[in-house]
NUZALO-172340 format. One record per residue (C-alpha): y, z, x negated; residue in one letter. Coordinates in steps of 0.5 Angstrom, whole numbers, padded with zeros to 4 digits, always signed. Layout:
# NUZALO-172340
YZXA
...
This chain:
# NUZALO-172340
+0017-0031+0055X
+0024-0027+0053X
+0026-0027+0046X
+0025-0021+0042X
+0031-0017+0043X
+0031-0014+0036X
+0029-0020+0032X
+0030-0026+0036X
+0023-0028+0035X
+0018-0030+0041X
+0016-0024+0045X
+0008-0022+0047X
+0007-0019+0053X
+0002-0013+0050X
+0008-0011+0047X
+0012-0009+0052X
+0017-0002+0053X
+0020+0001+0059X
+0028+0004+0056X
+0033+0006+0062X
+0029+0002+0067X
+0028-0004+0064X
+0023-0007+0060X
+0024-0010+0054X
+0018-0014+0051X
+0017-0015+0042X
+0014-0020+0038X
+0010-0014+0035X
+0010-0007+0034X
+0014-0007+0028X
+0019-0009+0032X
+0017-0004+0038X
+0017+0002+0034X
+0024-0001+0032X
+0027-0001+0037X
+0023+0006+0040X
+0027+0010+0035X
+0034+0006+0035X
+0036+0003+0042X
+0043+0002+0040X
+0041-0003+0034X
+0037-0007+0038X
+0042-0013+0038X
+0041-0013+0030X
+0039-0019+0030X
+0032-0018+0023X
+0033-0025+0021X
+0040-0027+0022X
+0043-0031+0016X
+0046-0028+0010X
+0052-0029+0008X
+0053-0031+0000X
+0057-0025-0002X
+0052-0021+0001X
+0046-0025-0003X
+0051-0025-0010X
+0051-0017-0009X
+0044-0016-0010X
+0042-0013-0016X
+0034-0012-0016X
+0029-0017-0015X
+0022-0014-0013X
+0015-0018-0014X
+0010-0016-0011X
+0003-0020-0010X
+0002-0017-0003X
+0007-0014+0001X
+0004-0010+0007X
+0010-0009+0013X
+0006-0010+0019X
-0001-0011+0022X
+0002-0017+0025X
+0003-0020+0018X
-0003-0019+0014X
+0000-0021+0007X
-0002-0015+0004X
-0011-0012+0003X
-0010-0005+0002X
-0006+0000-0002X
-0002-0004-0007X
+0002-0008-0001X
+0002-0003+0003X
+0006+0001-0003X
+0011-0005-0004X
+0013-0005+0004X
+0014+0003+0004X
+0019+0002-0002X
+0023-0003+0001X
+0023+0001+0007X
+0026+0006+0004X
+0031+0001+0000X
+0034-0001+0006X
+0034+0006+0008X
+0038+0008+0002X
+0042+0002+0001X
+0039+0000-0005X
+0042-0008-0007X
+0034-0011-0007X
+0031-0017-0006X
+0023-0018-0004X
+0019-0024-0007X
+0012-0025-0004X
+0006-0030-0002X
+0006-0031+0004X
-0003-0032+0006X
-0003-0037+0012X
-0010-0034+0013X
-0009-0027+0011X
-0014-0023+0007X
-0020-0022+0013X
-0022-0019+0019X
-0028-0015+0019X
-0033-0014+0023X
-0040-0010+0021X
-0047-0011+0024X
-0051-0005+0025X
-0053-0004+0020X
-0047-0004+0016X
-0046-0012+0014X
-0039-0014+0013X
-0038-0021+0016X
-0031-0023+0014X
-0026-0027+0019X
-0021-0031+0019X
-0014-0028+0021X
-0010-0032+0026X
-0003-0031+0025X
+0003-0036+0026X
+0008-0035+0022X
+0014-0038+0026X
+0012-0031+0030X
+0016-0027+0025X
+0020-0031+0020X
+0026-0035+0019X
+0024-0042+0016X
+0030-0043+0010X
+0032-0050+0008X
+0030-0049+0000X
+0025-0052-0003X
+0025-0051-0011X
+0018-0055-0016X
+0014-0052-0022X
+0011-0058-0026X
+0004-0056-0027X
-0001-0060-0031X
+0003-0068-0029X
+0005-0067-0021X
+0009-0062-0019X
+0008-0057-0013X
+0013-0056-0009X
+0015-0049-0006X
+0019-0047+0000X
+0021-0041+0003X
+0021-0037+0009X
+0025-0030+0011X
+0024-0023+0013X
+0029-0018+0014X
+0027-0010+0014X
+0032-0006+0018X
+0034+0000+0015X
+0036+0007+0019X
+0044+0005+0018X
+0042-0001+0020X
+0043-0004+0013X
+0037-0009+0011X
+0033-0012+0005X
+0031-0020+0004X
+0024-0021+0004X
+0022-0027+0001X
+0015-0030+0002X
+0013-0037-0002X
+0010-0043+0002X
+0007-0049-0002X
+0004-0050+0005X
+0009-0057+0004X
+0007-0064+0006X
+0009-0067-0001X
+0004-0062-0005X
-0004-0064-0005X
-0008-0062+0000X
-0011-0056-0005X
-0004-0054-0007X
-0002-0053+0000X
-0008-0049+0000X
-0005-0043-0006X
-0002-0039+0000X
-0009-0040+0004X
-0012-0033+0002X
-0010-0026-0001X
-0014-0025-0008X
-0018-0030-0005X
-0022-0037-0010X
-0023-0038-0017X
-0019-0037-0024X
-0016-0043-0023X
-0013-0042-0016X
-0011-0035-0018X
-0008-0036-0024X
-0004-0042-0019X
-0001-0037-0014X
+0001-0033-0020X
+0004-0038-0023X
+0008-0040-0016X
+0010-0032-0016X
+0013-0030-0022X
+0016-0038-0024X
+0017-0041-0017X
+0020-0034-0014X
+0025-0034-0020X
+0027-0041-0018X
+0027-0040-0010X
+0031-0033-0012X
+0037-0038-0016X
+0036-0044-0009X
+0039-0039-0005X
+0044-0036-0009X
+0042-0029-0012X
+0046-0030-0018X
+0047-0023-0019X
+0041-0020-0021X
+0041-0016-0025X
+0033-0012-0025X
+0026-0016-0025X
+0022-0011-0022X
+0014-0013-0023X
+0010-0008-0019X
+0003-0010-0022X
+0002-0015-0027X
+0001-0022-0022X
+0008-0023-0023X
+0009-0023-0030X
+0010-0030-0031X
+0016-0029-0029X
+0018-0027-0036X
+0017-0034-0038X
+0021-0037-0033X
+0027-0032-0035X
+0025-0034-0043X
+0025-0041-0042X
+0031-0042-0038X
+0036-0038-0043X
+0033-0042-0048X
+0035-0048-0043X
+0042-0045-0042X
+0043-0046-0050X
+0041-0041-0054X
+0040-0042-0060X
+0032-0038-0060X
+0028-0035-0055X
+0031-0028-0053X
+0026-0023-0051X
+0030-0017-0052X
+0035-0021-0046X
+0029-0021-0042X
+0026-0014-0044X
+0033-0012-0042X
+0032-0015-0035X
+0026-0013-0034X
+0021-0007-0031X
+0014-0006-0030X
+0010-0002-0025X
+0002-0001-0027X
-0003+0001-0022X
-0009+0000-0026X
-0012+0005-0029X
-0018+0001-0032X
-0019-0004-0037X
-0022-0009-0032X
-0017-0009-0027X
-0012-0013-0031X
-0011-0020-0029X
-0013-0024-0036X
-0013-0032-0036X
-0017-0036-0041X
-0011-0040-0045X
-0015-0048-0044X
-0013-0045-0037X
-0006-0044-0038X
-0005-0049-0042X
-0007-0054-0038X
-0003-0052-0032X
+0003-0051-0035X
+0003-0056-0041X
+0006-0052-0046X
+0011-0049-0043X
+0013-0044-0048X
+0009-0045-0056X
+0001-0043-0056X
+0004-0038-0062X
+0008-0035-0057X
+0004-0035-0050X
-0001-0030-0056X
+0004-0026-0058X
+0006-0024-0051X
+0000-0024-0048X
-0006-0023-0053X
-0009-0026-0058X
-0016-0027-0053X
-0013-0029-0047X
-0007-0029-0043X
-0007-0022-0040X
-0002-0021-0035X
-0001-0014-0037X
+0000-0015-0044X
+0006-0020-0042X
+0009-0015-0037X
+0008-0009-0043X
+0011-0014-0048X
+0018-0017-0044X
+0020-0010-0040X
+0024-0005-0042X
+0022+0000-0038X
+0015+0001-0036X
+0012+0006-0032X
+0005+0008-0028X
+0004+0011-0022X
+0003+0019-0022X
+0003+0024-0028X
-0004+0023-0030X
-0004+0016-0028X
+0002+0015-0034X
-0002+0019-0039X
-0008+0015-0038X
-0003+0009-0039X
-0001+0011-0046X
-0007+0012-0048X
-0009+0005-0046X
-0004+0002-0048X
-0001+0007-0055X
+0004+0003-0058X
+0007+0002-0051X
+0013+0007-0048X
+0010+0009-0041X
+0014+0014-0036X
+0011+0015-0029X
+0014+0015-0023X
+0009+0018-0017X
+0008+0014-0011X
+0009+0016-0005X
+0009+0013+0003X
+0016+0012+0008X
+0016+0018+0012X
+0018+0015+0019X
+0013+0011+0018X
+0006+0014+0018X
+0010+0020+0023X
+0006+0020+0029X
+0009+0021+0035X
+0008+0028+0037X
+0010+0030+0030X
+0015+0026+0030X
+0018+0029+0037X
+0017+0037+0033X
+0021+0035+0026X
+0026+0031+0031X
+0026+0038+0034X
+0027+0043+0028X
+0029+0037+0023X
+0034+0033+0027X
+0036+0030+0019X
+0029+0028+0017X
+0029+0021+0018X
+0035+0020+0012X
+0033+0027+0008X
+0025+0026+0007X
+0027+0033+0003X
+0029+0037+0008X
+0021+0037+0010X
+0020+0043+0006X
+0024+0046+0013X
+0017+0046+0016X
+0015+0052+0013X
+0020+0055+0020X
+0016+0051+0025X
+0012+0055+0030X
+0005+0054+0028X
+0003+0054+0036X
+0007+0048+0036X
+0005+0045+0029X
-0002+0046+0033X
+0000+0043+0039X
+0002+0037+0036X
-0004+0036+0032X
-0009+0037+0038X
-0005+0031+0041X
-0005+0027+0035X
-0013+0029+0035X
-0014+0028+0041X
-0011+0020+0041X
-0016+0019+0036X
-0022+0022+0038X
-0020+0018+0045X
-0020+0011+0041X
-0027+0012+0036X
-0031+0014+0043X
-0028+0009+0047X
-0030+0004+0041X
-0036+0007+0039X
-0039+0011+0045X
-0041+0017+0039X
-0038+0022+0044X
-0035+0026+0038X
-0033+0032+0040X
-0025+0034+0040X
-0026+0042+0038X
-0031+0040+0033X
-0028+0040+0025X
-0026+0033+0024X
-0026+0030+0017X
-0023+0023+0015X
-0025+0018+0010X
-0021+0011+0010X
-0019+0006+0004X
-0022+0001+0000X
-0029+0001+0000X
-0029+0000-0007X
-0036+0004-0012X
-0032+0008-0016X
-0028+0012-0009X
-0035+0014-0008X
-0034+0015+0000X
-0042+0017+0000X
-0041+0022-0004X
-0041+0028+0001X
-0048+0025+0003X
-0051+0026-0004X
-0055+0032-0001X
-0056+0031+0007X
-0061+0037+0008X
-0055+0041+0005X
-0050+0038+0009X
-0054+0039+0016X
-0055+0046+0013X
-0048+0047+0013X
-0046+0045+0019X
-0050+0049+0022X
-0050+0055+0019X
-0042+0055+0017X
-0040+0051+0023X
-0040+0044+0026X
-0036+0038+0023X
-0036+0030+0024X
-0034+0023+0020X
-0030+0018+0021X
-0030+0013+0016X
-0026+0006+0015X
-0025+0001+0010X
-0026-0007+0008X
-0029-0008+0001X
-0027-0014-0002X
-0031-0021+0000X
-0033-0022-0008X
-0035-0014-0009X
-0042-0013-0007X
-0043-0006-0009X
-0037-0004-0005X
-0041-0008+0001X
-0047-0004-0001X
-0043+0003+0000X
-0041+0001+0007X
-0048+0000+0009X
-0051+0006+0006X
-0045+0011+0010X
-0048+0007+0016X
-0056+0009+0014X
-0054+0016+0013X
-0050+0016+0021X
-0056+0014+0023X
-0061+0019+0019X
-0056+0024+0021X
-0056+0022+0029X
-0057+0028+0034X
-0055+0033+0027X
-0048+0030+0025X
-0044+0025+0028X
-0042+0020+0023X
-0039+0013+0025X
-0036+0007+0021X
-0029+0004+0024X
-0029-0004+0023X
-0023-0007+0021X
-0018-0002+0017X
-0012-0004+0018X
-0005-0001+0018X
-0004+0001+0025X
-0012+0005+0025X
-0010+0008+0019X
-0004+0012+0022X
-0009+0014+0027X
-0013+0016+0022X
-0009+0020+0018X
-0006+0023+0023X
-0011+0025+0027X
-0017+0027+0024X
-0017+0035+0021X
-0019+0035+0013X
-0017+0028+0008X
-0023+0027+0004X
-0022+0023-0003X
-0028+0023-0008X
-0025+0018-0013X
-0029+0018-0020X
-0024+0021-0025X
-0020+0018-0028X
-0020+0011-0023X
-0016+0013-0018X
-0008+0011-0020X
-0004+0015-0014X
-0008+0014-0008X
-0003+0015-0002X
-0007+0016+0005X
-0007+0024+0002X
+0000+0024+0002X
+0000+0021+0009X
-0004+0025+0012X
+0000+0031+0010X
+0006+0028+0013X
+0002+0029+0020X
+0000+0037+0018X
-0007+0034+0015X
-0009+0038+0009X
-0014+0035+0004X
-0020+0036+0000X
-0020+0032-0006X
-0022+0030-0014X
-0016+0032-0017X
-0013+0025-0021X
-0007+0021-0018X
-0003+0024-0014X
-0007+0030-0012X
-0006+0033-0019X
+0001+0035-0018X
+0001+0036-0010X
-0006+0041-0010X
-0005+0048-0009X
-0011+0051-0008X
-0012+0054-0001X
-0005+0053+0001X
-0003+0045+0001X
-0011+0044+0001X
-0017+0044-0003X
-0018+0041-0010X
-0026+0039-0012X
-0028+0039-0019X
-0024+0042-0024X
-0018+0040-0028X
-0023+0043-0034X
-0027+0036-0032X
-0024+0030-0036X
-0029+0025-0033X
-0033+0025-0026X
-0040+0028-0025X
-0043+0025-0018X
-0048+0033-0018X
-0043+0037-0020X
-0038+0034-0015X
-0042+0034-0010X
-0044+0041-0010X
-0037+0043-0011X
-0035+0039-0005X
-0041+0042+0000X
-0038+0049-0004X
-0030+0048-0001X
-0034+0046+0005X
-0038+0052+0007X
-0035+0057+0004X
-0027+0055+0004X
-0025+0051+0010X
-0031+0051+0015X
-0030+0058+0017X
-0022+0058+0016X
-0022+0053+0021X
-0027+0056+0026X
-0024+0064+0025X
-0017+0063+0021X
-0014+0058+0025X
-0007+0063+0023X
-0008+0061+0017X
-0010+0054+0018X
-0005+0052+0020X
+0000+0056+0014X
-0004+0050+0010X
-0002+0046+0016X
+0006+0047+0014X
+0006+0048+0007X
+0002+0041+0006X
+0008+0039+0010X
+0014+0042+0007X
+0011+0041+0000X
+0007+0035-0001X
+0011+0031+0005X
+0017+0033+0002X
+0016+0030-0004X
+0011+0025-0004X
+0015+0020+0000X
+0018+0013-0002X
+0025+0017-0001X
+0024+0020-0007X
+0021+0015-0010X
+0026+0010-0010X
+0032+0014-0012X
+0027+0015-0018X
+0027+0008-0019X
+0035+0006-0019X
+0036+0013-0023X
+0031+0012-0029X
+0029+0004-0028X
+0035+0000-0025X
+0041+0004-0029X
């Protein structure tokens, strides 16, 4: 098979393109797409050597546990890495001097597969790395207990628009010197004990400072920490200017390196690490005293490390930055709210109309606000093409023959308890009432719960129960295995986003704003980013009220079946007119705004200066 023209990796042949006659065949449908939106750059080799003068000129060193750029490298299990991907998109994009440093997870997270009766079975997932990335030279080591673990490095460049791209950098201890359990630290994401866990982070924050120096990015000038799973990286940069012959441990030099980004919103999201176990890995790397003072007197607590040695500190929507203040008092949180890199999660029949009427969206996210001048018969057009692509897949895969006139409502994310995916089947009898008095309206539902998260595999089962009860009334199915490319199918597809979040647990969310990148309005809890990007009756529709601080599954749920009957049932079946001005305006709003664009200028104006 021929060489992938893009990135020079081996091509398969599912991924194959016509172009001026000829067909070109990709390792993946990254490079596809790549290639599909700029032909004239297919000969930008991804993973071409970086010249020293390129590497001194980075500045911004980006950590994070997960990176999800591709489906066909499945480093990432969900929202965080899928963040961290669309950020350096957007960096390449913008020309922001970056670096990335990531694991890389031999086995992946899980492919899922579901029984009938909702049962989550996970499977390994079968990548081959050399496939696409470039293997380095380097290796660095981490002494830990009284052997060393042995890092080595492998490569990924993300193009950006101007052909200007970003480093990825993922971390292998898979390496014929380290012990068979070392050289399984990158087998699986978030998978094992205490133990394993706090081993992979250890090479994250500690050996990604190291391999960053083995290569030669001497010019960095900001540690970004996006969550705290790499914030030994702290102590890594304390101990080598202690090393460097300071006289004491200069935390206000590191402080001055260092920004951190939270995505968690509750006490128990954040990595804590009894100190025998840090101890004993790290052999008193810095004093006990210290280790305390920065992380917590109890145990070693990830974000109290990252609070501690970060000057600046922010969360991840508005809300999300109050809550962290409150978590966290004596700290100064700003916040920065999440968004999603625009050319990515465009469909293509939206992205045929804003290539129409928005020529410049691609470089200027902002100029999405011009969709309120779009014809909404083409708006219609366009959406109905997306719609029916996904209507096409789920009967294909399904055999549920739903039906492609009927109001379709999509629900896809982590299956975690506290999203309440089951929400809108808290009262069935009033559900069927409503669709059969307001009009018609079907599910879609998608998401893996965590192997270890039982609750989460309890809701899953539940939604299938309820398609079942619901069977002949409601069409309701459940997609297997939720990955990046469904997602996109999803959101762009279906006709209404449903969030049901219990407040105040939801940080950001970002599959809403992907949604409104595709004309998809939501129906939503307001907490994250719905918050700042809800108004009601013309970007979507809010459930609940500001008033409510906390959650309350009965009166959310009557206020859900109110939206639905009252509000958006009957102006998609009589008001299509109107219908489609939420379309644009959930464009032209929301998509404008909530995009890693805006986002990562936001970082270099207020976190890298």
């Amino acid at each position: 098979m021929d060489r992938d023209p893009v990135c020079g990796m081996i091509a398969k042949e599912e991924f194959k393109y016509e172009f001026k006659g000829k067909i070109f065949y990709f390792c993946s449908n990254l490079c596809k797409n790549e290639f599909k939106n700029s032909p004239d750059k297919y000969l930008k080799h991804r993973h071409r050597s970086y010249e020293s003068e390129e590497i001194k000129e980075r500045k911004i060193a980006y950590f994070s546990m997960e990176i999800g750029i591709d489906s066909s490298i499945p480093t990432y299990s969900g929202g965080l890495g899928i963040l961290a991907g669309d950020f350096i998109k957007s960096c390449a994009d913008l020309k922001v001097p970056l670096v990335a440093v990531t694991l890389l997870y031999e086995k992946g997270y899980f492919n899922q597969k579901l029984d009938a009766q909702g049962n989550q079975q996970e499977l390994p997932v079968q990548w081959n790395r050399e496939d696409f990335l470039k293997p380095l030279p380097n290796k660095v080591g981490i002494k830990v207990e009284n052997r060393d673990i042995f890092i080595g490095a492998w490569q990924y460049n993300v193009l950006g628009i101007s052909s200007y791209s970003i480093p990825i950098i993922f971390l292998d201890t898979d390496l014929e010197e380290n012990s068979e359990y070392d050289r399984g630290l990158n087998d699986f994401l978030y998978g094992g004990n205490q133990w394993y866990r706090l081993l992979q982070e250890i090479v994250l924050g500690i050996g990604g400072v190291r391999m960053l120096q083995s290569l030669g990015y001497t010019g960095i000038k900001k540690y970004h920490m996006n969550e705290g799973h790499a914030a030994f990286l702290t102590l890594e940069l304390l101990k080598e200017m202690k090393n460097n012959k300071e006289a004491e441990l200069n935390f206000e030099a590191v402080r001055e390196l260092c920004v951190f980004t939270t995505h968690t919103p509750v006490p128990a999201g954040h990595d804590q690490f009894p100190y025998d176990l840090v101890n004993n890995a790290l052999r008193r790397f810095l004093p006990l005293d210290v280790l305390k003072m920065l992380g917590g007197e109890e145990q070693l607590n990830m974000t109290f490390l990252a609070l501690n040695l970060s000057k600046y500190i922010n969360g991840v929507a508005k809300k999300h930055g109050e809550v962290s203040r409150s978590m966290f008092p004596e700290y100064s949180i700003e916040s920065i709210t999440n968004g999603v890199h625009s050319s990515t999660w465009v469909c293509e029949s939206f992205k045929k109309l804003y290539d129409k009427y928005i020529p410049d969206w691609k470089n200027d996210s902002f100029s999405l606000r011009y969709a309120l001048s779009i014809p909404g018969d083409n708006i219609w057009k366009a959406h109905q093409e997306a719609k029916n692509k996904l209507i096409d897949y789920v009967n294909e895969k399904t055999g549920k023959e739903m039906d492609y006139k009927t109001l379709t409502i999509g629900f896809a994310r982590r299956a975690a308890s506290y999203k309440r995916a089951d929400l809108i089947f808290s009262d069935i009898d009033r559900l069927i009432k409503i669709a059969n008095d307001a009009g018609k309206i079907q599910f879609i539902f998608s998401g893996k719960a965590h192997p270890q998260d039982g609750m989460g595999k309890d809701l899953i089962k539940k939604i299938i129960a309820a398609s079942k009860w619901l069977e002949n009334k409601i069409k309701v199915v459940y997609l297997e295995n939720y990955d990046k490319e469904l997602a996109k199918l999803l959101v762009s597809g279906v006709d209404l986003w449903l969030n049901t979040p219990r407040k105040p647990q939801e940080a950001s969310g970002t599959s809403g704003m992907k949604a409104a990148h595709n004309g998809v309005p939501s129906l939503s809890i307001l907490d994250g980013w719905w918050i700042e990007g809800c108004i009601e009756d013309i970007t979507g529709w809010s459930i609940g009220t500001p008033q409510n601080m906390e959650s309350n599954d009965q009166q959310d749920a009557s206020s859900l079946y109110d939206k639905l009957e009252f509000a958006i049932i009957p102006t998609f079946y009589v008001g299509r007119e109107y219908w489609i001005n939420i379309m644009r305006h959930a464009i032209a709003i929301n998509a404008s705004f909530f995009n890693t664009h805006r986002m990562a200028l936001q970082y270099v104006l207020n976190a890298y200066d």
